[in-house]
Residue frames as a rotation matrix with the C-alpha (Angstrom) as fourth column:
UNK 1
-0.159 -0.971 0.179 1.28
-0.910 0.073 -0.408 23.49
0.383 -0.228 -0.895 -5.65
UNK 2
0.830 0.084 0.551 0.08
-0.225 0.955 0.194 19.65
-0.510 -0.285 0.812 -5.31
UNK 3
0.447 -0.867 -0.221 2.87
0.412 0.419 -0.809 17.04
0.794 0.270 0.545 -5.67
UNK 4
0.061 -0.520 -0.852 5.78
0.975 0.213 -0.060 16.99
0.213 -0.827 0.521 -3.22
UNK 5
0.795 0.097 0.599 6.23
0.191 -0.977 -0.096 20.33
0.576 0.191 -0.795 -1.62
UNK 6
-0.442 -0.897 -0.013 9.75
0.456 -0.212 -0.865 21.75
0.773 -0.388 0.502 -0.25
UNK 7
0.215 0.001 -0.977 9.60
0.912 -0.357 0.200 22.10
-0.349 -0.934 -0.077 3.98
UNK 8
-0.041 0.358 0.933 8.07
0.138 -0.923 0.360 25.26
0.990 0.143 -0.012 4.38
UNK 9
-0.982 -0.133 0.138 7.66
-0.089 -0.322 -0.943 27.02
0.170 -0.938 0.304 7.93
UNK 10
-0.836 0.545 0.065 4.08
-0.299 -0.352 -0.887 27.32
-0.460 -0.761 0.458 7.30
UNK 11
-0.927 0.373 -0.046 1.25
-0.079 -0.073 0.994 25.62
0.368 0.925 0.097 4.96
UNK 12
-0.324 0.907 0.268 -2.50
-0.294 0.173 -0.940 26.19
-0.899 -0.383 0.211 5.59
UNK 13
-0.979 0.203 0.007 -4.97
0.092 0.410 0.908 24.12
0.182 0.889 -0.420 3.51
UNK 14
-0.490 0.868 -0.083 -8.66
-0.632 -0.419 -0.651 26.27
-0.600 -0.267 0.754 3.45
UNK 15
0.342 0.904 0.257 -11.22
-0.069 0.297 -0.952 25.15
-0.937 0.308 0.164 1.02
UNK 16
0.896 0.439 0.067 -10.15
0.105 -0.062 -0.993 26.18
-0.431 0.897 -0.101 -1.97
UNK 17
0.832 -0.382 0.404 -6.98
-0.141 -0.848 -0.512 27.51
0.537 0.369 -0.758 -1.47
UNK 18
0.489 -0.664 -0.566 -3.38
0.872 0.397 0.287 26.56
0.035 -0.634 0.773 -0.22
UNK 19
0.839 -0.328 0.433 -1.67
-0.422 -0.896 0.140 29.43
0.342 -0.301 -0.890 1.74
UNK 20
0.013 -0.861 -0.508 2.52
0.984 0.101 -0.146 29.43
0.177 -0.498 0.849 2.56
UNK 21
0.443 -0.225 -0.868 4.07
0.626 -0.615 0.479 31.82
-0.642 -0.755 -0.132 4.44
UNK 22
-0.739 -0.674 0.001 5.62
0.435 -0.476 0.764 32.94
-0.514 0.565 0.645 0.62
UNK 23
-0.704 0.540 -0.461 1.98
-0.709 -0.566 0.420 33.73
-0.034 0.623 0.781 -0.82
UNK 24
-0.203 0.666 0.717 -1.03
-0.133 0.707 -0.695 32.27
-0.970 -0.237 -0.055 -1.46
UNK 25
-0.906 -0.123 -0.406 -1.65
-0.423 0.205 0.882 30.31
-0.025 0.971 -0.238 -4.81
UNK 26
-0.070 0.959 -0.274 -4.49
-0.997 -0.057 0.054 28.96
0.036 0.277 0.960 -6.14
UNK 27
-0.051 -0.447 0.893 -5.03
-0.325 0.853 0.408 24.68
-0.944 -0.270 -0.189 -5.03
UNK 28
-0.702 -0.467 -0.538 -4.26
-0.690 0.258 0.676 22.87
-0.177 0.846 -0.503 -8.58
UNK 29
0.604 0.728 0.325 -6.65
-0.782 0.620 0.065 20.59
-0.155 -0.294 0.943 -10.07
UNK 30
-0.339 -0.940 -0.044 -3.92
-0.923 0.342 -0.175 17.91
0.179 -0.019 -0.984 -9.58
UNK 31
0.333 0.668 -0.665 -4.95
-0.314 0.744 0.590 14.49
0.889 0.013 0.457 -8.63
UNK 32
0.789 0.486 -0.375 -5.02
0.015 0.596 0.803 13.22
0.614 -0.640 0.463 -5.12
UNK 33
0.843 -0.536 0.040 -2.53
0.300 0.532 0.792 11.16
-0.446 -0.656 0.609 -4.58
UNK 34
0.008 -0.445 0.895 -0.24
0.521 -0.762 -0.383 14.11
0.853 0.470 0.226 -5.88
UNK 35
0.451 0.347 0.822 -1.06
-0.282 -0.819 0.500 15.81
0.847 -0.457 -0.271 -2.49
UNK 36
0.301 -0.531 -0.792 1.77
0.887 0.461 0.029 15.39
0.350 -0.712 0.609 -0.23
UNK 37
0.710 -0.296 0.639 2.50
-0.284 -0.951 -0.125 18.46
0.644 -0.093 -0.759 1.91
UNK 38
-0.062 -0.903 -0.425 5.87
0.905 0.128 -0.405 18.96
0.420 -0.410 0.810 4.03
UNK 39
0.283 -0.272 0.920 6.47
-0.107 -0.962 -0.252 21.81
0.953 -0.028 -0.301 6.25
UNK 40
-0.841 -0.531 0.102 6.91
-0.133 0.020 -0.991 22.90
0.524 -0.847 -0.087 9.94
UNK 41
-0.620 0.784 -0.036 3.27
0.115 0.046 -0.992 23.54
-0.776 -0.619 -0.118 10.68
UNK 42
-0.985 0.124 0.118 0.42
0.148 0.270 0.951 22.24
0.086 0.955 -0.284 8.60
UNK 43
-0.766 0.629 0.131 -3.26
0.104 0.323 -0.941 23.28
-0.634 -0.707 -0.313 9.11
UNK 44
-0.829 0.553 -0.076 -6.20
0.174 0.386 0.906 21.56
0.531 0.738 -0.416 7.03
UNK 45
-0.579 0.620 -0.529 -9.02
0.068 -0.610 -0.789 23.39
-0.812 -0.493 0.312 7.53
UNK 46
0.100 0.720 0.686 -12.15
-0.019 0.691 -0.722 21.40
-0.995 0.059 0.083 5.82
UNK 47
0.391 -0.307 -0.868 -10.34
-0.851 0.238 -0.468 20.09
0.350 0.921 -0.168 2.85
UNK 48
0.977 -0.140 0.163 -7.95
0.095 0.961 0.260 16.68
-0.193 -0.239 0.952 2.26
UNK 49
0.377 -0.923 -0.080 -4.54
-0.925 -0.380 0.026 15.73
-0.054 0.065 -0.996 2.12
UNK 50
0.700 0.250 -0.669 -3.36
-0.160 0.968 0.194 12.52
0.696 -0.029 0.717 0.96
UNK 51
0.279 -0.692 -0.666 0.01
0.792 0.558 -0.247 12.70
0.542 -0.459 0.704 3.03
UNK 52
0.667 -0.091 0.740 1.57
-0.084 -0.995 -0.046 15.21
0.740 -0.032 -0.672 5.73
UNK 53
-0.010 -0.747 -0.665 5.26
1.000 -0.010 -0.004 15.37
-0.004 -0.665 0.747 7.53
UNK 54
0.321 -0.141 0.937 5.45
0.189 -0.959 -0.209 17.95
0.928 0.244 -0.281 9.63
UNK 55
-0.891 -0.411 -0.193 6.45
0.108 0.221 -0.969 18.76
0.441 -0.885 -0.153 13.09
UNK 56
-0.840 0.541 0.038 2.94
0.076 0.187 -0.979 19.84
-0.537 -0.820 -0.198 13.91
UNK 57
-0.811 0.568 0.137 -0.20
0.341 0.269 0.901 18.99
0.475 0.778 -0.411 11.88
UNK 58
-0.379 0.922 -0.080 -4.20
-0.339 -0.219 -0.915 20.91
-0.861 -0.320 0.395 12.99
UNK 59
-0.842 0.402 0.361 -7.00
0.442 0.128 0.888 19.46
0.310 0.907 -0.285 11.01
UNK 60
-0.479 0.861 -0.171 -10.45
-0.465 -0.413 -0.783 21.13
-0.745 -0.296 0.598 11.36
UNK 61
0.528 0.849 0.028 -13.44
-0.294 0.214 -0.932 19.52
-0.797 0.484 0.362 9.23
UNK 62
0.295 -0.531 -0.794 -11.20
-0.899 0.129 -0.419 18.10
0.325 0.837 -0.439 6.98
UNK 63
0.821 0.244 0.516 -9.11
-0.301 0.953 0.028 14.75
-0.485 -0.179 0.856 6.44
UNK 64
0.009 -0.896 -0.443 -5.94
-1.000 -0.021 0.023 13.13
-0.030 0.443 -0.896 5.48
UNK 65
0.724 0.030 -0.689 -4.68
-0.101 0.993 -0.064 9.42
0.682 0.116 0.722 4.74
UNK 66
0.152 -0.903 -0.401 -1.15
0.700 0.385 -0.601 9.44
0.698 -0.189 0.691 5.83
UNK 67
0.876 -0.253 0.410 0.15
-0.332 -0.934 0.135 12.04
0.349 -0.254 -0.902 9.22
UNK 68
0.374 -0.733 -0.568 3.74
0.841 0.526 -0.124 11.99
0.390 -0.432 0.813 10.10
UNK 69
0.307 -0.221 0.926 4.43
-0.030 -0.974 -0.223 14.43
0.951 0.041 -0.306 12.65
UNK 70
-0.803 -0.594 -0.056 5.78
0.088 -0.025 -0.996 15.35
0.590 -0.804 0.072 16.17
UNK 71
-0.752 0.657 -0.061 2.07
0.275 0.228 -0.934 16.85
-0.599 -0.719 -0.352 17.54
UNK 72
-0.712 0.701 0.044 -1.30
0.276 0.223 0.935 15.90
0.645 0.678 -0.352 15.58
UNK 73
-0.805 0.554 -0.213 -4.29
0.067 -0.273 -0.960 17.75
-0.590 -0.787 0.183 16.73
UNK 74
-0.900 0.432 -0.057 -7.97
-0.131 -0.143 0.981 16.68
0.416 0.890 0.185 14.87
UNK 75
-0.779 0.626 -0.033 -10.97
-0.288 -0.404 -0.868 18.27
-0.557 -0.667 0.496 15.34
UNK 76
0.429 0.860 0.278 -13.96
-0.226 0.400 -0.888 17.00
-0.875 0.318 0.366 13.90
UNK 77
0.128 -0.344 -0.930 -11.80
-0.992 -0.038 -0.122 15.42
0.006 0.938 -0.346 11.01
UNK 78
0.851 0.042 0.523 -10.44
-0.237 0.920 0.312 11.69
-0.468 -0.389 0.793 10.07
UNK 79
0.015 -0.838 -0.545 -7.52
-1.000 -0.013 -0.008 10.37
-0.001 0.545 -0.838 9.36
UNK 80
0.691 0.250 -0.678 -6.44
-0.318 0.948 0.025 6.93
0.649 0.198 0.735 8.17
UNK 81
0.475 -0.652 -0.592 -3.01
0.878 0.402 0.261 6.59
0.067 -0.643 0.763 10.03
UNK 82
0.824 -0.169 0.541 -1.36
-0.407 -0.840 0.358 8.86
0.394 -0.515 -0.761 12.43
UNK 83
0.464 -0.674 -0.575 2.25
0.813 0.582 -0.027 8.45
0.353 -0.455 0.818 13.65
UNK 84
0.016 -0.439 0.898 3.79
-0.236 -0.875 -0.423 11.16
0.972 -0.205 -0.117 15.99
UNK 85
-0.681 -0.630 -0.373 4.38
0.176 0.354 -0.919 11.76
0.711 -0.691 -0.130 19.59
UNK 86
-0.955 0.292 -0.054 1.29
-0.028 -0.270 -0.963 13.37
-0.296 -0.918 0.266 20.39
UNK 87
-0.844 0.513 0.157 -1.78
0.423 0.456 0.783 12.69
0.330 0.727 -0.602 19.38
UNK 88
-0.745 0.667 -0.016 -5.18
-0.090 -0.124 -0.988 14.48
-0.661 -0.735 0.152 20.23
UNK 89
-0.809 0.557 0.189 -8.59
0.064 -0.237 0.969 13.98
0.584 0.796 0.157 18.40
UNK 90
-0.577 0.792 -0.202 -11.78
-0.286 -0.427 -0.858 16.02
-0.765 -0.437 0.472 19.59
UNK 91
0.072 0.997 0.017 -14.93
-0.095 0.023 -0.995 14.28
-0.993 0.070 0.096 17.74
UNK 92
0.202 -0.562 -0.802 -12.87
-0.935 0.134 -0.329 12.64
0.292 0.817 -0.498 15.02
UNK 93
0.783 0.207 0.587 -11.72
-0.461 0.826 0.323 9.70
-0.418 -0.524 0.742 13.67
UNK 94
-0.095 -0.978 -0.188 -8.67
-0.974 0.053 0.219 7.55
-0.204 0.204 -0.957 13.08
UNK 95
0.604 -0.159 -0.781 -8.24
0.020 0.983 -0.185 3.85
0.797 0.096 0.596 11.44
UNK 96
0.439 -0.750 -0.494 -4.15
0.719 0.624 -0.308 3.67
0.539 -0.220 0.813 13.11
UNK 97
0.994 0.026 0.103 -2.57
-0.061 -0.654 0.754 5.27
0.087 -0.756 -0.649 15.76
UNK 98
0.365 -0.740 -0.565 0.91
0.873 0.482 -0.068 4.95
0.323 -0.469 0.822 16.81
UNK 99
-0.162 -0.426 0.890 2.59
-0.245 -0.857 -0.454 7.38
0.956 -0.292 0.035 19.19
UNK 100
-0.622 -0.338 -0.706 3.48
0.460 0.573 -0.679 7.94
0.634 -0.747 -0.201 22.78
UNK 101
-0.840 0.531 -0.111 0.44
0.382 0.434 -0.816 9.63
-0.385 -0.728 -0.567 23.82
UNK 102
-0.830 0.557 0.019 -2.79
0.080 0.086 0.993 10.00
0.552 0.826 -0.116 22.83
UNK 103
-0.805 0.577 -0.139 -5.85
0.333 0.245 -0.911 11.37
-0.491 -0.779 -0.389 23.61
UNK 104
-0.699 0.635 0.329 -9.44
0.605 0.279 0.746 10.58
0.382 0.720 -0.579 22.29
UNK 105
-0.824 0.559 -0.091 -12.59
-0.154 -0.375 -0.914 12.89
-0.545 -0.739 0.395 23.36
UNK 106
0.376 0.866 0.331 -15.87
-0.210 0.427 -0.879 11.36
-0.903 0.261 0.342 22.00
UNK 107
-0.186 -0.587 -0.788 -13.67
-0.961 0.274 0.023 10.30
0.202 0.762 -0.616 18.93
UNK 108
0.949 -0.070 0.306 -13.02
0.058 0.997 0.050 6.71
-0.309 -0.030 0.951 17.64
UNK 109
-0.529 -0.768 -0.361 -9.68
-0.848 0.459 0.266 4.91
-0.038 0.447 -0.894 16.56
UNK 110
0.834 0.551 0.028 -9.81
-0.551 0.832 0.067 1.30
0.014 -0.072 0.997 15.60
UNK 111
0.683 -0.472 -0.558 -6.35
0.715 0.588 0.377 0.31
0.150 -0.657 0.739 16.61
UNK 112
0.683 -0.590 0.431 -4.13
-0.671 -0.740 0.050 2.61
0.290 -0.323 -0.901 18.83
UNK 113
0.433 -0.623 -0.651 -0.59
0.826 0.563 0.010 1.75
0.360 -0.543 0.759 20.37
UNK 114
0.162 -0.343 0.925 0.74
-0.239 -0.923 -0.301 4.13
0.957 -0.173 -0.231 22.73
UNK 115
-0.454 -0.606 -0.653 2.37
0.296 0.589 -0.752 4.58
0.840 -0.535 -0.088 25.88
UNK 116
-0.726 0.620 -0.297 -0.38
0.184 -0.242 -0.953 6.49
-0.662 -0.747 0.062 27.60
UNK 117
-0.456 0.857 0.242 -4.05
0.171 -0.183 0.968 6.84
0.874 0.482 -0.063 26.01
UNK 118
-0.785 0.548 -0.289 -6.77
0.352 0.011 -0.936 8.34
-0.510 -0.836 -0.201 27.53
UNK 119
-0.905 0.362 0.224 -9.75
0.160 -0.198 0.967 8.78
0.395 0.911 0.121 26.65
UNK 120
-0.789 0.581 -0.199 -13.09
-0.019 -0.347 -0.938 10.79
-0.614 -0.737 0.284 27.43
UNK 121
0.336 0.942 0.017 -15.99
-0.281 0.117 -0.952 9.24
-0.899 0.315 0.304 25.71
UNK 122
-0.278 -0.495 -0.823 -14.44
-0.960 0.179 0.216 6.89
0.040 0.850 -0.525 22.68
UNK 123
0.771 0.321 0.550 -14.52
-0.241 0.947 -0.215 3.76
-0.590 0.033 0.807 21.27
UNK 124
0.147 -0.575 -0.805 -11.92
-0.962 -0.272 0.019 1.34
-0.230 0.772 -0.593 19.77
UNK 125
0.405 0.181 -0.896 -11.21
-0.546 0.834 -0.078 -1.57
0.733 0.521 0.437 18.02
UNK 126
0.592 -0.542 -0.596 -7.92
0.560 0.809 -0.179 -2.76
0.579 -0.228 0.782 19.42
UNK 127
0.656 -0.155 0.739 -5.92
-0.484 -0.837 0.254 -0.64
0.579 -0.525 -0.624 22.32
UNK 128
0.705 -0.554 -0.444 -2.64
0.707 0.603 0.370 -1.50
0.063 -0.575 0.816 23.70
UNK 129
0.171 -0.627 0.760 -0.68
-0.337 -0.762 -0.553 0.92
0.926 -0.161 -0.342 25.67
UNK 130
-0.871 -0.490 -0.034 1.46
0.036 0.005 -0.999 1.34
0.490 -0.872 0.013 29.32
UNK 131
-0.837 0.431 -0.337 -1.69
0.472 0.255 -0.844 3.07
-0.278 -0.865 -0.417 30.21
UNK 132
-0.568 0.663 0.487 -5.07
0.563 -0.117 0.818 3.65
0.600 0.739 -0.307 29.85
UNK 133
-0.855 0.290 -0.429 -7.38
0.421 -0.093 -0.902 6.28
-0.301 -0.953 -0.043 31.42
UNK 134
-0.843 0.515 0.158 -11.00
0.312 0.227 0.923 6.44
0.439 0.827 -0.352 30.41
UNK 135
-0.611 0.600 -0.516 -13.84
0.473 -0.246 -0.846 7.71
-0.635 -0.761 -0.134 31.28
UNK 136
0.434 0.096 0.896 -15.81
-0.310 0.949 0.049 5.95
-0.846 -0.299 0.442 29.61
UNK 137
-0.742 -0.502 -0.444 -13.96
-0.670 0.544 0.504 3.31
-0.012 0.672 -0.741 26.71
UNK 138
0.776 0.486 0.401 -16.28
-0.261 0.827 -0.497 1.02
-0.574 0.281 0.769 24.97
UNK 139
-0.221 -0.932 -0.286 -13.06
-0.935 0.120 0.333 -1.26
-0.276 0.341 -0.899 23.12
UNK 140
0.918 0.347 -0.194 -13.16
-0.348 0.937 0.031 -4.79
0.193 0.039 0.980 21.76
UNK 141
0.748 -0.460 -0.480 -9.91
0.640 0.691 0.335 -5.28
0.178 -0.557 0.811 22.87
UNK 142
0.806 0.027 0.591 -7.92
-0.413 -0.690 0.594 -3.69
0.424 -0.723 -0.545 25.41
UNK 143
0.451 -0.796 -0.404 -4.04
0.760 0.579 -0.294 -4.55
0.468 -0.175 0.866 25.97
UNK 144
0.217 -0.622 0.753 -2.60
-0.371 -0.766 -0.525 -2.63
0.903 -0.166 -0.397 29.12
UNK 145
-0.571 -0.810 0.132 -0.43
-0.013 -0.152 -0.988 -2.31
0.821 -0.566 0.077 32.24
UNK 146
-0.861 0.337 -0.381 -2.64
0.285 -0.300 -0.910 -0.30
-0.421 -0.892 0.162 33.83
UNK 147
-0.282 0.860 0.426 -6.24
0.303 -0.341 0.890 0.98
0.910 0.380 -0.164 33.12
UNK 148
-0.706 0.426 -0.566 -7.84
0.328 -0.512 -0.794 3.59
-0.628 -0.746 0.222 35.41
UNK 149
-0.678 0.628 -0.381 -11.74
-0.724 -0.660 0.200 4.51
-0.126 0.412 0.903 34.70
UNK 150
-0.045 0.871 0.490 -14.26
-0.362 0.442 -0.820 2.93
-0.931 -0.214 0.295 33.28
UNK 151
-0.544 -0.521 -0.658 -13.68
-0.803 0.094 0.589 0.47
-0.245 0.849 -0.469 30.44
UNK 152
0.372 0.861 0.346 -16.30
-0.601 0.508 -0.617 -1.59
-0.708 0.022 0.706 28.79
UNK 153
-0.716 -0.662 -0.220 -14.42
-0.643 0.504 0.576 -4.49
-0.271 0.554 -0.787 26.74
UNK 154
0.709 0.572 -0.411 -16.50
-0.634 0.773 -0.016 -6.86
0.309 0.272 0.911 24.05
UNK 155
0.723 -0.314 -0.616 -13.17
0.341 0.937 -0.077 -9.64
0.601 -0.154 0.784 24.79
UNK 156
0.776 -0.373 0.508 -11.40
-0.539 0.023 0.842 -9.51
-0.326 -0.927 -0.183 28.27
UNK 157
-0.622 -0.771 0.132 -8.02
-0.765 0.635 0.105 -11.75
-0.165 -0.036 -0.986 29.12
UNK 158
-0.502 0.108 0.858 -10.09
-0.349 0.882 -0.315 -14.24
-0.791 -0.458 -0.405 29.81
UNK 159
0.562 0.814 0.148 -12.39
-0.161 0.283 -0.945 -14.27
-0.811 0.508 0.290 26.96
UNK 160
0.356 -0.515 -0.780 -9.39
-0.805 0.255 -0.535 -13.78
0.474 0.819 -0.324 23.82
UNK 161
-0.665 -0.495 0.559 -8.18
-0.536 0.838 0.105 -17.26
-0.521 -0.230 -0.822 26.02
UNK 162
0.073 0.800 0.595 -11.86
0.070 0.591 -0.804 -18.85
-0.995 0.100 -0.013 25.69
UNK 163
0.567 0.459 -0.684 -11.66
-0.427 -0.546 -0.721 -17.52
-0.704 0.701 -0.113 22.00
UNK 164
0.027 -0.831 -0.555 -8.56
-0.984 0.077 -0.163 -18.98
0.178 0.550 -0.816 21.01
UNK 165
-0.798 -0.286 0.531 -9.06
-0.447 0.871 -0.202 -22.31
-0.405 -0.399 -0.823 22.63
UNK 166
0.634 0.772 -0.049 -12.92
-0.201 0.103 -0.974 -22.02
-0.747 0.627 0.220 20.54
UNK 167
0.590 -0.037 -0.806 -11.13
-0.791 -0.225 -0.569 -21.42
-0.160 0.974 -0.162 17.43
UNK 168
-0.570 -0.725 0.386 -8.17
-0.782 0.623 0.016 -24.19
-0.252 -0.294 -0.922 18.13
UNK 169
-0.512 0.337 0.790 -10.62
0.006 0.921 -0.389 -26.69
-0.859 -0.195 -0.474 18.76
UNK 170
0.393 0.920 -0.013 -12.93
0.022 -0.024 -0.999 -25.80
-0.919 0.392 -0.030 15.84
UNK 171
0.220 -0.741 -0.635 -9.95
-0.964 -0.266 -0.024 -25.41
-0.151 0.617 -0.772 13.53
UNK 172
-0.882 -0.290 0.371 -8.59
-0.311 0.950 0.003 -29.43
-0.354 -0.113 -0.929 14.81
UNK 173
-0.196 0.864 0.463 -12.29
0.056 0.481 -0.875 -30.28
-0.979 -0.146 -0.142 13.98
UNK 174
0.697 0.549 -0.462 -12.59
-0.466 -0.144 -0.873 -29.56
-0.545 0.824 0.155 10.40
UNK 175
-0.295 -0.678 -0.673 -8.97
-0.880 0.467 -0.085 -30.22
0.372 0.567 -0.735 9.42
UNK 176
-0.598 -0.139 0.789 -9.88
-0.515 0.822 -0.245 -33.73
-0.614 -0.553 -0.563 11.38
UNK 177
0.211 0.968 -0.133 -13.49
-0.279 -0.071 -0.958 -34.06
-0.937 0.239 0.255 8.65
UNK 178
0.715 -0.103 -0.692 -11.74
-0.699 -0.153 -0.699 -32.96
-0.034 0.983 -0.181 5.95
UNK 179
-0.678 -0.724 -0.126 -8.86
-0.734 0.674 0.078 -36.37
0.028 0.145 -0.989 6.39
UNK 180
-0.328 0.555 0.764 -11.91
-0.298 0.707 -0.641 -38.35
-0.896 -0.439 -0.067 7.21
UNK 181
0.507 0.632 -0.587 -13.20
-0.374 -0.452 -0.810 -37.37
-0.777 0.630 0.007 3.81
UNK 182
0.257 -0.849 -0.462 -10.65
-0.938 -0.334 0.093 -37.44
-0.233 0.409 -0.882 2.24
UNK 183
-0.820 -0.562 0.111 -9.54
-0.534 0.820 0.208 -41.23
-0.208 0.111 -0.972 2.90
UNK 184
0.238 0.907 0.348 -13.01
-0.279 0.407 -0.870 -42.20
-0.930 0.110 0.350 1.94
UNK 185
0.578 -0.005 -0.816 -12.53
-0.532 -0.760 -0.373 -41.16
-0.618 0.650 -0.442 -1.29
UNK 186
-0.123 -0.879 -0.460 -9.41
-0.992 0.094 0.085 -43.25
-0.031 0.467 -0.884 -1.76
């Protein structure tokens, strides 16, 4: 049953085998990006999925590209992008976040947006939320309200200033070379 699937109440995805609450069928050798499940509650359980809308989504040892759902909960799994309202990942990773909260335990993201993150042991790229509470966050950049914990940023306010006023100036400096050149030439 790969390819769109009609909103079921239940769809587990084991190893081998996709299970609905009407029966269990054998998984199709279908390609991939044919694998779009729909239901109420979805749990991948160390297999893939290229897409999943549901209201609530469990992955175990396993992996998806796409989650749209209400609450996303991934254990040792990865996903590429996650949009819902809740977010949790235990020793897992995520490319994209979006949702209103969101919490990482020894997990990575590499850009989150949310209105509360916390996080216990993680790392991320980019992080911009209301708040942040960490303990500890290693981040290369870090865009909040508030931040309680311990947060270990590679570029600060101050530094993405110093950075931009580097790049500005080094930007005016070449395009300045390259007219210098230029009217030589002529």
């Amino acid at each position: 049953m790969a390819g769109k699937k009609s909103k079921k109440e239940i769809v587990e995805i084991p190893l081998e085998t996709v299970q609905e609450t009407s029966g269990e069928v054998e998984k199709p050798s279908q390609p991939a990006d044919e694998n779009i499940i729909e239901a109420e509650i979805v749990k991948v359980n160390q297999s893939g999925v290229l897409q999943v809308n549901a209201e609530k989504v469990e992955i175990q040892q396993g992996g998806a590209n796409r989650v749209n759902a209400e609450q996303v909960t991934v254990n040792q799994g990865a996903v590429g992008m996650i949009q819902a309202t809740t977010v949790t990942v235990e020793q897992g990773g995520v490319a994209f976040i979006r949702a209103s909260e969101v919490t990482l335990d020894k997990s990575s993201a590499q850009v989150l947006a949310a209105e509360t993150i916390t996080v216990n042991g993680g790392t991320a790229g980019v992080l911009a939320a209301r708040e942040v509470h960490a303990n500890p966050l290693r981040a290369f950049i870090v865009l909040a309200q508030k931040i309680d914990g311990q947060v270990e940023t590679t570029l600060d306010t101050r530094g993405a200033i110093l950075a931009g006023l580097i790049a500005g100036i080094a930007t005016g400096l070449v395009s300045l070379v390259g007219r210098l050149l230029t009217q030589r030439k002529r």
